[in-house]
N, C-alpha and C positions, 0 to 999 in steps of 0.2 A: 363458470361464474367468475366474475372479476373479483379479487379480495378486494377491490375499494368500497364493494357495494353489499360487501360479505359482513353479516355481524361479527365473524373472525377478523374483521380487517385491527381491531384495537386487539383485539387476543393476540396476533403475532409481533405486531410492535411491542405490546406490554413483554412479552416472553424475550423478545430481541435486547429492549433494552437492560431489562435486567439482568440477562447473560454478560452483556456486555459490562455490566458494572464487574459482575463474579469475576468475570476474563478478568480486569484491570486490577481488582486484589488476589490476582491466582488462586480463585476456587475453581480452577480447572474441568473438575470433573465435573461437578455442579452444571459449570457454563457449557460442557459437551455436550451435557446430558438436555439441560434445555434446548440450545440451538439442534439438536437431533428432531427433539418435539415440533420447533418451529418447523422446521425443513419440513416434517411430513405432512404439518399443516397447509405450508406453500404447496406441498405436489397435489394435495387432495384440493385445493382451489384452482392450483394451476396455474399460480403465479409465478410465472417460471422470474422476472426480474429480482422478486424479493427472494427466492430462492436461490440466483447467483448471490445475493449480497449475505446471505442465511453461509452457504457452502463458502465464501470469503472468509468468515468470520470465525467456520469451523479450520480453516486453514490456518488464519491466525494463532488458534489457540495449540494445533502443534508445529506450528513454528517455535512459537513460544517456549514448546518444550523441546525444540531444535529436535522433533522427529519430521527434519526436512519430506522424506519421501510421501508423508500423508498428506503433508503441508502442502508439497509440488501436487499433489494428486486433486485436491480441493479448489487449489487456486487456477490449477488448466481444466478442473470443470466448470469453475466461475465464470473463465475467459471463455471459451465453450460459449456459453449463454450468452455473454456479454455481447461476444461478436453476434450471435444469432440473432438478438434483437437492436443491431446498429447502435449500441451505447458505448460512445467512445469513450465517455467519463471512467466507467466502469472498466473496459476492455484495459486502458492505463494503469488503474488502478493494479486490474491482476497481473498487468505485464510488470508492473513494478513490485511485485510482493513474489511473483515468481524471479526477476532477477536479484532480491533483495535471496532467497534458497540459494542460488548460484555462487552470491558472493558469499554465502557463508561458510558453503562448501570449498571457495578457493578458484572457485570456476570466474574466473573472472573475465576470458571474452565472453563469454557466456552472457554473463550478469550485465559487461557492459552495453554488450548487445540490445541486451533485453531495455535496460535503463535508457538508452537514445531512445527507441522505438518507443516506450512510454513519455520520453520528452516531447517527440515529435506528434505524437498524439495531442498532448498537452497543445502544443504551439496550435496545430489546428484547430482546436477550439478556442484559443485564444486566452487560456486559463495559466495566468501567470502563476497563479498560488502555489497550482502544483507545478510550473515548471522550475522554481527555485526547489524544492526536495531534490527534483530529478537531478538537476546541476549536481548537487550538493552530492547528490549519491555519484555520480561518474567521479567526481573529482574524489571521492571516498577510494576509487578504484584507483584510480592516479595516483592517489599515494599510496596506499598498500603496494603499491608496484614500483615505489619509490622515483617518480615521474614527478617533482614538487612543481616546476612550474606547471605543469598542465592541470595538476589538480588543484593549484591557487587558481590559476586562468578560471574554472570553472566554480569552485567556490566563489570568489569575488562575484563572477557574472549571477550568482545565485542572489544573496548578498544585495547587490546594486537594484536588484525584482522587488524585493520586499521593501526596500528602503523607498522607490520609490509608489508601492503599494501602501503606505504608511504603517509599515510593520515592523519598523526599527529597533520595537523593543520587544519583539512574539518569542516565543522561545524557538523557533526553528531563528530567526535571525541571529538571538544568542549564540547558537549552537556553532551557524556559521562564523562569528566571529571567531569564537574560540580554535575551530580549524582552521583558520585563517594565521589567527597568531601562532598557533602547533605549526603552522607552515612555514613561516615567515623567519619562525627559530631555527627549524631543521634545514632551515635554505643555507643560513650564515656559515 
């Protein structure tokens, strides 16, 4: 049975979204405990899509708590799926959320690895939105490694994406500026 044609199809979105509010004010356990419920709704439909985005989200929430290793476990079952049903959107998404574990751990060819390869995903689709984060995150690496011009090089090129996506003032362009200027200082 498809969940679009499933009268659960609003039951798992209503349960999604609301998790997703708890994740954002750290009711943690709350949001596990829901996104759990969803997840067995998606297996018993057999929506395997809303399912990688369900297991995404349980990732999130211990990243969040920087229990990296459940976090890694979630996110390369999401990708898992992601790749299985040719969703390159998605497959990005967890390639980036699993190098985003790497870098947090320190692992950073690792992370930067992983951060091109969701860039390059990005570029094939043609999806500039996220391929300014992905910049934004290598050049993240570039300078933790104290490499300033490469990680301007890449923040700017992020940067110059949104600007001219008319996104001047979004808060990831903020964000860029601001590493931009942290860069520009640590250069002199």
């Amino acid at each position: 049975m498809n969940c679009w044609s499933s009268p659960f199809k609003y039951e798992i979105i209503q349960i999604q979204g609301i998790y997703q509010k708890m994740s954002a004010f750290q009711y943690y356990p709350e949001a596990f405990k829901g996104y759990e419920e969803a997840l067995k709704i998606a297996e018993q439909l057999g929506d395997v899509s809303k399912k990688a985005s369900i297991l995404n989200n349980i990732g999130m929430i211990y990243d969040a708590q920087e229990n990296y290793p459940e976090a890694l476990k979630r996110y390369e079952q999401a990708l898992k799926i992601a790749e299985q049903l040719g969703d390159l959107s998605g497959k990005a998404t967890c390639i980036n959320n699993i190098a985003s574990i790497h870098y947090a751990l320190g692992n950073y060819p690792e992370a930067l690895k992983r951060y091109e390869q969701a860039f390059k995903i990005a570029g094939q689709l043609g999806d500039l939105s996220k391929k300014a984060p992905f910049l934004n995150n290598i050049g993240s690496i570039y300078q933790d490694q104290g490499n300033y011009p490469e990680a301007l090089k890449h923040i700017q090129k992020a940067l110059k994406i949104l600007l001219g996506l008319g996104l001047g003032e979004s808060p990831n362009a903020l964000t860029f500026k601001k590493n931009i200027e942290t860069l520009k200082s640590k250069m002199k």
